[in-house]
N, C-alpha and C positions, 0 to 999 in steps of 0.2 A: 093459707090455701093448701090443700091439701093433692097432688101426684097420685095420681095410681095409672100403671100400665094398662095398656090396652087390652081386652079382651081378646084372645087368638081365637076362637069358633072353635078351639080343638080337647076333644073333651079331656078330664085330666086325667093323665098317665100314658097318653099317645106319645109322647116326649118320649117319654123311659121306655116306653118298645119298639122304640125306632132300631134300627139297625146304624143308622147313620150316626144318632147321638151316641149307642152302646160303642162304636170305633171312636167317635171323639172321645169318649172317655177313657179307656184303654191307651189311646194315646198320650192324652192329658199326661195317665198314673207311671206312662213310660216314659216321660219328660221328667214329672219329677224327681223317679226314682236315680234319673243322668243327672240333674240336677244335686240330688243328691252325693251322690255320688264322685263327680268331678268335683263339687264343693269340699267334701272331704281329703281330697287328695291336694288343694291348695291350701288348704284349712281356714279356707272364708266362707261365706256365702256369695257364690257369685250370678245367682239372681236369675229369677225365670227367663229371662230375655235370653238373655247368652245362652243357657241351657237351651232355650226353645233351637237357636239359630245350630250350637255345636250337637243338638240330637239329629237336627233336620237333615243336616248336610253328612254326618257320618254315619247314621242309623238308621232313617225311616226308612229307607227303601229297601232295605233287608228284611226290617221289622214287618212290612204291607208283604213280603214276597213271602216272607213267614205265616202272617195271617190268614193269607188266601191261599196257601197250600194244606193249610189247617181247616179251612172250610172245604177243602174240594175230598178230604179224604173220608 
């Protein structure tokens, strides 16, 4: 039996011009880059989750204050 996803009505490439998806992504790439980054400094890999949680709580809210002063100029 074959799975395939549901058809969204939305034709394709509405996704990629969303504004909403372009911030997700942008965030995403600044997750990984802390991810990156704090992994190097302990010299493991310490895995999207902890990244996700130690970007959220010391970074994103500088990072959004940063982004929306960068759209308002």
């Amino acid at each position: 039996m074959t799975h395939s996803l549901p058809s969204s009505g939305l034709e394709p490439g509405i996704l990629q011009r969303s504004s909403l998806y372009r911030e997700f992504l942008a965030e995403k790439d600044e997750i990984l880059k802390h991810k990156w980054i704090e992994s190097e400094k302990v010299g493991y890999d310490i895995g999207f989750e902890a990244a996700l949680v130690d970007w959220i709580t010391k970074h994103r809210a500088s990072w959004r204050r940063s982004r929306t002063s960068e759209t308002l100029t």
